[in-house]
C-alpha positions as CSV (number, residue, x, y, z in Angstrom):
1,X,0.9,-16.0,2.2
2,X,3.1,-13.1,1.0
3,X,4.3,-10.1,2.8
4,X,6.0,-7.1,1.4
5,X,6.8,-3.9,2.7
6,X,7.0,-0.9,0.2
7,X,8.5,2.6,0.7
8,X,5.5,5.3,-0.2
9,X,6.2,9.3,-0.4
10,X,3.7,12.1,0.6
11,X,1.6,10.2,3.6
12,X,1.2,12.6,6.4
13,X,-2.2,12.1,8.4
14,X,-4.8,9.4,9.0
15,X,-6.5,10.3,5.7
16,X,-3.4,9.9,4.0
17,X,-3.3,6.3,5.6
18,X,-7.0,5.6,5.0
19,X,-7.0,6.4,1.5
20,X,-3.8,4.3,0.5
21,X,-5.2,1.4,2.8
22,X,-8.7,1.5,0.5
23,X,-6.7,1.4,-2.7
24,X,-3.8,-1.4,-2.1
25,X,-7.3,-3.6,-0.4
26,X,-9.0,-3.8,-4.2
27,X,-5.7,-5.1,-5.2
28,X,-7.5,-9.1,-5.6
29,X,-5.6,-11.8,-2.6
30,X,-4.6,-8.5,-0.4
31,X,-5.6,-10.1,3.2
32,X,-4.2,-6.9,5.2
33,X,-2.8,-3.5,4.9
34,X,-0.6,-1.9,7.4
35,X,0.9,2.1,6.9
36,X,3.7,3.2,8.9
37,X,3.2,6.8,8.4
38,X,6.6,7.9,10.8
39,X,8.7,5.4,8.0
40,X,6.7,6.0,5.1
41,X,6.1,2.7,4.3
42,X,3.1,0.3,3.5
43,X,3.6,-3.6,4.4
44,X,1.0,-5.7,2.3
45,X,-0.2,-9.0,3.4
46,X,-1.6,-11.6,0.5
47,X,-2.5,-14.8,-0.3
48,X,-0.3,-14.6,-3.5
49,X,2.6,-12.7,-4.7
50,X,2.3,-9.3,-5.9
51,X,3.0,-7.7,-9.1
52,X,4.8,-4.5,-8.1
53,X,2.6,-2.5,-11.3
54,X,-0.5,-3.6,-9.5
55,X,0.7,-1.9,-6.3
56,X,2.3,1.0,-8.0
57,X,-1.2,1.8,-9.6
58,X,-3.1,1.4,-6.6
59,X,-0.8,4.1,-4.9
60,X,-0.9,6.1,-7.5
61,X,-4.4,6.3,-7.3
62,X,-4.5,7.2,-3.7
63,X,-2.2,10.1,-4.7
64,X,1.1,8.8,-3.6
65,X,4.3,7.9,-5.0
66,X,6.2,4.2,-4.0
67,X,9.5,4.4,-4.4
């Protein structure tokens, strides 16, 4: 099991959260996805390491930038 917490710009509400929590989870092996909206951050649980494009792009397509 992996866990990595990433640093995401532009979350501000509970749609914010809900709609980067949707993308990371069709990421294949994410087990859990936690937003911190007060430190802008996203910590990813899975049952194998990451590629950090694969999280990048899922982001992205939520309409967020990690950093």
């Amino acid at each position: 099991m992996t866990v990595h917490t990433y640093r995401v710009i532009g979350m501000a509400c509970g749609h914010c959260e809900g709609f980067v929590t949707e993308e990371i989870k069709r990421i294949p092996g994410v087990t859990a996805v936690a937003v911190d909206l007060e430190h802008d951050s996203v910590t990813v649980t899975s049952d194998r390491p990451l590629d950090i494009a694969e999280v990048r792009a899922a982001v992205e397509e939520a309409g967020y930038e990690l950093v």
